[in-house]
PDB file of N, CA, C and O in Angstrom:
ATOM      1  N   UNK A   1     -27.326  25.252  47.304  1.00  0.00           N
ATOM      2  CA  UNK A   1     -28.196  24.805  46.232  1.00  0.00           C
ATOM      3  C   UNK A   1     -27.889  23.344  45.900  1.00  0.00           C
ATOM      4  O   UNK A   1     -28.803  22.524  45.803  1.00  0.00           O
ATOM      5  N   UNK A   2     -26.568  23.007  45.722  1.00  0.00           N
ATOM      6  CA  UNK A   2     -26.555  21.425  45.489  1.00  0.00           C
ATOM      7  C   UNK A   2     -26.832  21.133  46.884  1.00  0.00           C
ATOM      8  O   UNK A   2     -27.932  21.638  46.658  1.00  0.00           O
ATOM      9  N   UNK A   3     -26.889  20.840  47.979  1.00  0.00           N
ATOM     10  CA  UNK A   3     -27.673  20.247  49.011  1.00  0.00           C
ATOM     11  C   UNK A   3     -29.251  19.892  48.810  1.00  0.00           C
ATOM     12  O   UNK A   3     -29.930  18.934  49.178  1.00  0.00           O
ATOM     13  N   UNK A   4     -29.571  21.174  48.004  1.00  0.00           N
ATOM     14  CA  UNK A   4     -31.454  20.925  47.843  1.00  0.00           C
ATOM     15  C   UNK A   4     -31.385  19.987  46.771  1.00  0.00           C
ATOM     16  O   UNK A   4     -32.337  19.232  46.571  1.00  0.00           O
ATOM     17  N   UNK A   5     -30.527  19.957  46.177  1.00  0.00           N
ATOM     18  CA  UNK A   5     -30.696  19.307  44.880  1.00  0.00           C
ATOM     19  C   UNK A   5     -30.377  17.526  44.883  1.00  0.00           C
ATOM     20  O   UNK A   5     -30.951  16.665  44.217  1.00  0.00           O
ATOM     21  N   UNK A   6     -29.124  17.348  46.002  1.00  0.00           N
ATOM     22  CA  UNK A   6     -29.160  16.207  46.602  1.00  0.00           C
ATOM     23  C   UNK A   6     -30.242  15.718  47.333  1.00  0.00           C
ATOM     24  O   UNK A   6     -30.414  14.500  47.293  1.00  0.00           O
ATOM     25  N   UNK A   7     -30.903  16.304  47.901  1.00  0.00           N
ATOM     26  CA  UNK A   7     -32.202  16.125  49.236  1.00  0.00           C
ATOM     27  C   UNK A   7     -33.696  15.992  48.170  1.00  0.00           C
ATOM     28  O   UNK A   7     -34.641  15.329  48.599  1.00  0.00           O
ATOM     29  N   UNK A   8     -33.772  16.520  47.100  1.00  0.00           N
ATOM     30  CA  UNK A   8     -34.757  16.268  45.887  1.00  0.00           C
ATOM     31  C   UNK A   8     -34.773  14.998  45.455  1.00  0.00           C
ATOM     32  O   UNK A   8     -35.755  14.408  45.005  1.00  0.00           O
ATOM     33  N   UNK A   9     -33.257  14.407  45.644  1.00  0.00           N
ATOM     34  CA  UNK A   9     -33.390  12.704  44.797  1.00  0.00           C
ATOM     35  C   UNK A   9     -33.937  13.022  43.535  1.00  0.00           C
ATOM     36  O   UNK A   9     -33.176  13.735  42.881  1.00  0.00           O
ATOM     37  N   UNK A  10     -35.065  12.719  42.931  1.00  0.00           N
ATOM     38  CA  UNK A  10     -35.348  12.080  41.674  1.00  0.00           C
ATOM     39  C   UNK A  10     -35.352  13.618  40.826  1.00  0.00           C
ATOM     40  O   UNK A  10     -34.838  13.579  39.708  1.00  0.00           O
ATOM     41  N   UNK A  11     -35.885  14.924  41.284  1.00  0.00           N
ATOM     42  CA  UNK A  11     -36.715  15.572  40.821  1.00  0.00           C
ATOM     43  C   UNK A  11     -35.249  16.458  41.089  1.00  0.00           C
ATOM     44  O   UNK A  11     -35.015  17.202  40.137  1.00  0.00           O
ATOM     45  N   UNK A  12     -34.372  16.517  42.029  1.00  0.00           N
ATOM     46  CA  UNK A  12     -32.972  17.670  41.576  1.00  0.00           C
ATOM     47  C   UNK A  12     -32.497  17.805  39.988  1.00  0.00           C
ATOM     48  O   UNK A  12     -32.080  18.904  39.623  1.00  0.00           O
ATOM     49  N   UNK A  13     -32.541  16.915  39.216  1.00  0.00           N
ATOM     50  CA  UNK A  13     -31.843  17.449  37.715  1.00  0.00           C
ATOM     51  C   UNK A  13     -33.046  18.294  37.479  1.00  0.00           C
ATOM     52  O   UNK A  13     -32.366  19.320  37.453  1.00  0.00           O
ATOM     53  N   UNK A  14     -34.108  18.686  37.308  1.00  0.00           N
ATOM     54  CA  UNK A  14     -35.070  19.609  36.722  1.00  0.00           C
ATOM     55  C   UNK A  14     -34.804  20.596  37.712  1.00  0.00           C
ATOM     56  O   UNK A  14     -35.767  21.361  37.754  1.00  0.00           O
ATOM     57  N   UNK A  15     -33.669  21.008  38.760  1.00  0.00           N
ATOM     58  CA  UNK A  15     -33.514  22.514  39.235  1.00  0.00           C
ATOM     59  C   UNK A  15     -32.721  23.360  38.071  1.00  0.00           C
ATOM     60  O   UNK A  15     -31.880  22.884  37.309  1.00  0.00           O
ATOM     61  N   UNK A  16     -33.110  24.522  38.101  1.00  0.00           N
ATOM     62  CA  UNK A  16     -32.586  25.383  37.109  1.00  0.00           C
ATOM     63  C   UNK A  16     -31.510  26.461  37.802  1.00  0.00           C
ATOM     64  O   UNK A  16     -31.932  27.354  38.537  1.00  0.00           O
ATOM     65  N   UNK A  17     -30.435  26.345  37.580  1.00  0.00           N
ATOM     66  CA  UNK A  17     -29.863  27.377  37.755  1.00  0.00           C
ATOM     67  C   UNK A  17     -29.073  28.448  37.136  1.00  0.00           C
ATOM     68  O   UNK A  17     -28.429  28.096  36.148  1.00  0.00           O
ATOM     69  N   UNK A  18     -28.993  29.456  37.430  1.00  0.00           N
ATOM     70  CA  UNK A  18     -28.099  30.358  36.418  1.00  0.00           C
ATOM     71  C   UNK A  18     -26.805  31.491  37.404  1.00  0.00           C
ATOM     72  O   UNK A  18     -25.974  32.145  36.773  1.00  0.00           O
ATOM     73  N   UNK A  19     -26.842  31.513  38.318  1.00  0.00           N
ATOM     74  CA  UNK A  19     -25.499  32.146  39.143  1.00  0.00           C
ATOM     75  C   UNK A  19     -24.399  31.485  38.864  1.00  0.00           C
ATOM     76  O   UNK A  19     -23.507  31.601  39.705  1.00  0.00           O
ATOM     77  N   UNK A  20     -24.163  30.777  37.875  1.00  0.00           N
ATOM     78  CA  UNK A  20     -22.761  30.452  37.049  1.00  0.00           C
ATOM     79  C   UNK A  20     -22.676  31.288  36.177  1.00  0.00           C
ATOM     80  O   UNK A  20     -21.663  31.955  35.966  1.00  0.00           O
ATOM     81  N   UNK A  21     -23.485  31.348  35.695  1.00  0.00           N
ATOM     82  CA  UNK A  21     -23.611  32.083  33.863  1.00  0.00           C
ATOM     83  C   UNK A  21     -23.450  33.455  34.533  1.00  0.00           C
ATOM     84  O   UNK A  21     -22.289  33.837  34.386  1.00  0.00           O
ATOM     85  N   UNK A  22     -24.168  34.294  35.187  1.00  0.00           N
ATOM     86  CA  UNK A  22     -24.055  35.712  35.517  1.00  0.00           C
ATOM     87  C   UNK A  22     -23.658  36.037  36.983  1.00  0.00           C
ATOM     88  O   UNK A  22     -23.010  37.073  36.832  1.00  0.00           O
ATOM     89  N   UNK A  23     -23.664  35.781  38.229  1.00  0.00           N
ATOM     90  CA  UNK A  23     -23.042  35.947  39.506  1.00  0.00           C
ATOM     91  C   UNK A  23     -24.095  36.131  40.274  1.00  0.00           C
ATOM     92  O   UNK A  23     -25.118  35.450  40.214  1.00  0.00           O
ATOM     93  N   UNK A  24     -23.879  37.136  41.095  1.00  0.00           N
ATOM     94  CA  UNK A  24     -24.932  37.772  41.962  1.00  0.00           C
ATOM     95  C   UNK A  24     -25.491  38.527  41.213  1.00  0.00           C
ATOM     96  O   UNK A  24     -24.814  39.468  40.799  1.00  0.00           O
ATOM     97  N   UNK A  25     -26.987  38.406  40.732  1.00  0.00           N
ATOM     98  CA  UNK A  25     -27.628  39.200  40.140  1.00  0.00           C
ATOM     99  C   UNK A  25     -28.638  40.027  41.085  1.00  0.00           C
ATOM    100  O   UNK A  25     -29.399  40.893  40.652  1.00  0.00           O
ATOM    101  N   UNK A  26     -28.560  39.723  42.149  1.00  0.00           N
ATOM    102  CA  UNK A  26     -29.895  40.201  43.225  1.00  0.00           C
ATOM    103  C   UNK A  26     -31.014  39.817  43.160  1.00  0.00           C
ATOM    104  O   UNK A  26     -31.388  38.694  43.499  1.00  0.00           O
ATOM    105  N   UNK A  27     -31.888  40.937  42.595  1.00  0.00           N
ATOM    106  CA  UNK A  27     -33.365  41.177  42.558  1.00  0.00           C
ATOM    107  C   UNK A  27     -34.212  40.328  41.093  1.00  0.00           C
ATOM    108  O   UNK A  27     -35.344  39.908  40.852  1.00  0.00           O
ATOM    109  N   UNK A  28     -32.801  40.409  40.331  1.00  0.00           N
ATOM    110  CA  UNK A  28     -32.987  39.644  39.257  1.00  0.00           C
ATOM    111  C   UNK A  28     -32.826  38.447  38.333  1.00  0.00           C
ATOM    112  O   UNK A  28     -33.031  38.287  37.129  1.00  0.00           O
ATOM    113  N   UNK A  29     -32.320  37.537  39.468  1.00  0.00           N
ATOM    114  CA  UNK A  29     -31.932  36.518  39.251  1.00  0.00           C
ATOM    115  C   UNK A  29     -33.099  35.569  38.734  1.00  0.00           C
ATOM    116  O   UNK A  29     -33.096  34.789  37.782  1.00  0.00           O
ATOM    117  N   UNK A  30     -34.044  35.854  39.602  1.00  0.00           N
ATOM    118  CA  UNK A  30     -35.357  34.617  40.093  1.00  0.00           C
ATOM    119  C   UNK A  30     -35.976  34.813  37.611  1.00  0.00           C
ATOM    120  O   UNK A  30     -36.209  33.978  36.737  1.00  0.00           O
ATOM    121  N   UNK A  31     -35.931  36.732  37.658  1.00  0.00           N
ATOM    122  CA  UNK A  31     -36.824  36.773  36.542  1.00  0.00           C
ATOM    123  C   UNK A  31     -35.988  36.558  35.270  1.00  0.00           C
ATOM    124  O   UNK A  31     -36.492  36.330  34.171  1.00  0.00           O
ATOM    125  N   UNK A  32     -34.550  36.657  35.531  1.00  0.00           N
ATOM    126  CA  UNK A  32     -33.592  35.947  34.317  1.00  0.00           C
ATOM    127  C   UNK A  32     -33.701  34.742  33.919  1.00  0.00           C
ATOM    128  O   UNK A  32     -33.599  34.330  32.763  1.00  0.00           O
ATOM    129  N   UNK A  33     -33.956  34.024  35.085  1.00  0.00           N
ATOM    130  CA  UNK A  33     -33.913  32.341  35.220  1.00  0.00           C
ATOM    131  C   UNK A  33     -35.380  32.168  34.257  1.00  0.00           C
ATOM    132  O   UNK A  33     -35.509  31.837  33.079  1.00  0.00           O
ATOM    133  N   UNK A  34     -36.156  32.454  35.052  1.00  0.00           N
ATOM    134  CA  UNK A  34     -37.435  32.475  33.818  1.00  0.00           C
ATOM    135  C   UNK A  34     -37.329  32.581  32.561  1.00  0.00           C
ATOM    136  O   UNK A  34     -37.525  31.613  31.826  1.00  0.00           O
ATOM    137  N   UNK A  35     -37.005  33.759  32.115  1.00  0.00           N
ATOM    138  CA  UNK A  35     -36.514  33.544  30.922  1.00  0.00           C
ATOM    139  C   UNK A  35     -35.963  32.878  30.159  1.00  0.00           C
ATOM    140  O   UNK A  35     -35.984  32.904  28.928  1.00  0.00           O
ATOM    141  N   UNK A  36     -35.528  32.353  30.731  1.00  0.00           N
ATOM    142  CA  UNK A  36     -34.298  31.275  29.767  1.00  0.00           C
ATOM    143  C   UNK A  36     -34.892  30.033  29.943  1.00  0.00           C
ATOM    144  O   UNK A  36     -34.942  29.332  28.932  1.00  0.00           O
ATOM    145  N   UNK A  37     -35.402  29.536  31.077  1.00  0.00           N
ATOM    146  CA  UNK A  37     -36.182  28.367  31.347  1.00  0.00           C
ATOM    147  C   UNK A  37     -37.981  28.661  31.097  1.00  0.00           C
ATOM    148  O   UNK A  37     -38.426  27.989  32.027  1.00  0.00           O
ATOM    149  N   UNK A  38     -39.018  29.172  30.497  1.00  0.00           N
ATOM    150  CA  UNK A  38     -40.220  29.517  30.916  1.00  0.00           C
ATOM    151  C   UNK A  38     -40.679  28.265  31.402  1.00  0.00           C
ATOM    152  O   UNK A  38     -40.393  27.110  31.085  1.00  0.00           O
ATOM    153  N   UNK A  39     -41.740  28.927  32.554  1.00  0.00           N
ATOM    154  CA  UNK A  39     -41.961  27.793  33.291  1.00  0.00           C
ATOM    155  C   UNK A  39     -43.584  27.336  32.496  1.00  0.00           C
ATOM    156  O   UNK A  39     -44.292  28.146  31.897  1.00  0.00           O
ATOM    157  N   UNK A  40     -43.940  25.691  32.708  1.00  0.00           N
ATOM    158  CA  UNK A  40     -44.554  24.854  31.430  1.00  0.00           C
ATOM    159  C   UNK A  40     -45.734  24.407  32.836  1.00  0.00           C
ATOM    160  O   UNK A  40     -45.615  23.530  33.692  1.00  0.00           O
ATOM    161  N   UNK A  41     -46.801  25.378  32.616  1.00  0.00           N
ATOM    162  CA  UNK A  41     -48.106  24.970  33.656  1.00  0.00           C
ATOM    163  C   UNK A  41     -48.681  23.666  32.910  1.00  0.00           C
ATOM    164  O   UNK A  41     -49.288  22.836  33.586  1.00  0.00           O
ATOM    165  N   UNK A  42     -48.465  23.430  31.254  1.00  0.00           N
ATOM    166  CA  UNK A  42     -49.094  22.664  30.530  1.00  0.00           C
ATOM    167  C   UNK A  42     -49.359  21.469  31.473  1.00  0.00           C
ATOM    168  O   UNK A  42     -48.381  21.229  32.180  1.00  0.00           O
ATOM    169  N   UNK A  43     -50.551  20.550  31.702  1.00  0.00           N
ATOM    170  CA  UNK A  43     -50.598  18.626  31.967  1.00  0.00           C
ATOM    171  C   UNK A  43     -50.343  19.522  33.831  1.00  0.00           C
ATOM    172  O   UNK A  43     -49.148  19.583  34.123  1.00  0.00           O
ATOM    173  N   UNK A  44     -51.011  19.942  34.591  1.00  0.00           N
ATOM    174  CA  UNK A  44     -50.979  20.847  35.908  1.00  0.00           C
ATOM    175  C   UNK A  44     -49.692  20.700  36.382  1.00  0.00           C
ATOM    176  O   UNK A  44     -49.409  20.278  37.504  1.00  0.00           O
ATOM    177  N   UNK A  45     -48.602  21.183  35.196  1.00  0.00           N
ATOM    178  CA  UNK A  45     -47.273  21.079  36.344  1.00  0.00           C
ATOM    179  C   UNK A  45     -47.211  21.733  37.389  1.00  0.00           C
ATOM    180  O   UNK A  45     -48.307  21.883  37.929  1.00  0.00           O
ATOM    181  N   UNK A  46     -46.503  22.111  37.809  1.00  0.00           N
ATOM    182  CA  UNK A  46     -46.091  23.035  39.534  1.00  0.00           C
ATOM    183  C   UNK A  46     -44.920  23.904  39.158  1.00  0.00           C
ATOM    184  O   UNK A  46     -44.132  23.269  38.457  1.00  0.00           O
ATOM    185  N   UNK A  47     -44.657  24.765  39.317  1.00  0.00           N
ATOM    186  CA  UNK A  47     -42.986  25.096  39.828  1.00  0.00           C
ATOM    187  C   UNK A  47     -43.035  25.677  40.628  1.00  0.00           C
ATOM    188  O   UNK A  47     -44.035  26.392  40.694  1.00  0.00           O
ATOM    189  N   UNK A  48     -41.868  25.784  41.921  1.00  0.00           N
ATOM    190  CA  UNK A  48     -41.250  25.994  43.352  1.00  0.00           C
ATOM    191  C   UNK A  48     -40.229  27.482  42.654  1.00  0.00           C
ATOM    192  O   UNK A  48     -39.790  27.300  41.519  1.00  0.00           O
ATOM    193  N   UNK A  49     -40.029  28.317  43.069  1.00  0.00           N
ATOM    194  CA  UNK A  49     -39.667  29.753  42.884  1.00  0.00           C
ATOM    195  C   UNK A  49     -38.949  29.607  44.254  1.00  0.00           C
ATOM    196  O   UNK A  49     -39.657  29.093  45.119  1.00  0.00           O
ATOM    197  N   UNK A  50     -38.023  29.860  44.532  1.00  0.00           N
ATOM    198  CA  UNK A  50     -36.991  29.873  45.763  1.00  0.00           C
ATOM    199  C   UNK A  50     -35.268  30.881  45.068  1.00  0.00           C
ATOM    200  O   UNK A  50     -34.327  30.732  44.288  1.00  0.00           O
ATOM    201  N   UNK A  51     -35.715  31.640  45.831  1.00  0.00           N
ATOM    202  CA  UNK A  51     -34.443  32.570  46.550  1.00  0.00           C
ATOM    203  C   UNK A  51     -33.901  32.621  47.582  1.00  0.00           C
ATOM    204  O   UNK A  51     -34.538  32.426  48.617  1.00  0.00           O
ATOM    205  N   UNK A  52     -32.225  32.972  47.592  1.00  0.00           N
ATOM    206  CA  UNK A  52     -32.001  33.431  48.944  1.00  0.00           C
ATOM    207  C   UNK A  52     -31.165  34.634  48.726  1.00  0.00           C
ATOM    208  O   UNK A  52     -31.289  35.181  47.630  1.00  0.00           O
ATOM    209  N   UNK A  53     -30.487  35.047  49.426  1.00  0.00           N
ATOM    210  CA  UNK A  53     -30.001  36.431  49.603  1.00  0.00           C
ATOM    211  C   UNK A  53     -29.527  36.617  50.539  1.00  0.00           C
ATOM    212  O   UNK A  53     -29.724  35.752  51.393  1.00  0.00           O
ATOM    213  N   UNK A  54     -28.715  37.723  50.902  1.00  0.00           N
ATOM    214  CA  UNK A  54     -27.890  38.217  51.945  1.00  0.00           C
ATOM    215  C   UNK A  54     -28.270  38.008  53.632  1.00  0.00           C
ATOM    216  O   UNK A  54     -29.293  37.336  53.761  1.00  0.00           O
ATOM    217  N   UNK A  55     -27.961  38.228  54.289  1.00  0.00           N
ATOM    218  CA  UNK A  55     -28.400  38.001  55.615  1.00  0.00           C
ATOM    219  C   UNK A  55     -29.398  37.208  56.006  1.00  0.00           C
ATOM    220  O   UNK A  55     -30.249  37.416  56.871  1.00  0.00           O
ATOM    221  N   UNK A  56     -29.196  36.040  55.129  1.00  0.00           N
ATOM    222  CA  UNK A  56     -30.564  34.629  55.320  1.00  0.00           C
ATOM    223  C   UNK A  56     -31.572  34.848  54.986  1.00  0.00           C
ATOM    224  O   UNK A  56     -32.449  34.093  55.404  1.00  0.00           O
ATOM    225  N   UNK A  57     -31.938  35.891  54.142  1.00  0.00           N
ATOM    226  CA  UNK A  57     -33.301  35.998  53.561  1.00  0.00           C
ATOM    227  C   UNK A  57     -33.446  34.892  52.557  1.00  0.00           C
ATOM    228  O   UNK A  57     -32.515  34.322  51.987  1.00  0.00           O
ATOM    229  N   UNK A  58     -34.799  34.647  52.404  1.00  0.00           N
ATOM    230  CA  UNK A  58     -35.075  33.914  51.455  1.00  0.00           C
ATOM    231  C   UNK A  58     -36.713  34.161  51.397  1.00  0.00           C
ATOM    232  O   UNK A  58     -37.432  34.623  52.282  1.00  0.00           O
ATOM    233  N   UNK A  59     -37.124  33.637  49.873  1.00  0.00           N
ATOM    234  CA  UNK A  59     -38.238  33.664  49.887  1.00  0.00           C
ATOM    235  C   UNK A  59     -38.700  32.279  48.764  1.00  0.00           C
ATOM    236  O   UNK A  59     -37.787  31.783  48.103  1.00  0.00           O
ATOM    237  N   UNK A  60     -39.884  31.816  48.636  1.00  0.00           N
ATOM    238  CA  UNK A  60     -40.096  30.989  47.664  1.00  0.00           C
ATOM    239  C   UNK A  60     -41.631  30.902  47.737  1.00  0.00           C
ATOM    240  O   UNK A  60     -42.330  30.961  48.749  1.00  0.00           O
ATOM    241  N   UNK A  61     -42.051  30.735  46.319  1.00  0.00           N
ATOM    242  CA  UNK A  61     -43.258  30.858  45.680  1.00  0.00           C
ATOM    243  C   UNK A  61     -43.685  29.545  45.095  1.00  0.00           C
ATOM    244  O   UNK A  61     -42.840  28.730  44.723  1.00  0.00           O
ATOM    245  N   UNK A  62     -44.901  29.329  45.007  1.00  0.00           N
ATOM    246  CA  UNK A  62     -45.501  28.284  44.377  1.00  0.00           C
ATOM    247  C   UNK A  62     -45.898  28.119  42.920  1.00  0.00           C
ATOM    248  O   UNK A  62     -47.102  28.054  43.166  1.00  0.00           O
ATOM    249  N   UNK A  63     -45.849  28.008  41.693  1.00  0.00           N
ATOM    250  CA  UNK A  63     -46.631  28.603  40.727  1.00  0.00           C
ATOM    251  C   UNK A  63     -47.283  27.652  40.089  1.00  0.00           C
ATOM    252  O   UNK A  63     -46.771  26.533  40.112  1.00  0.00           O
ATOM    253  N   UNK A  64     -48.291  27.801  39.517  1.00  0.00           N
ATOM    254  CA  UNK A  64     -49.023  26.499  38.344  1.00  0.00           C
ATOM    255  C   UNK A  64     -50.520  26.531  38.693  1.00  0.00           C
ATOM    256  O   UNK A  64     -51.307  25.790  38.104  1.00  0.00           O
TER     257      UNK A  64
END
């Protein structure tokens, strides 16, 4: 995650993370994070939804 966040340049401080605060949460990481951050479509923002997980899975979503 800090690699993406280095490779973002300007736009890495607006990544949100929370696997400090609680660990491996699994399935529920992506909808905790929401919570605590809601994501702001207001002025057509965007947000990028990205997971990864065990055996190189990953997935990531577009939203706005």
């Amino acid at each position: 995650v800090d690699g993406i966040i280095k490779m973002l340049g300007d736009v890495g401080p607006k990544v949100r993370q929370n696997y400090f605060k609680y660990g491996n949460t699994v399935s529920s990481t992506i909808p905790i994070l929401i919570s605590e951050f809601p994501i702001d479509t207001k002025d057509n923002n965007v947000a990028i939804l990205a997971g990864f997980g065990v055996g190189l899975s990953s997935a990531v979503a577009v939203y706005g």
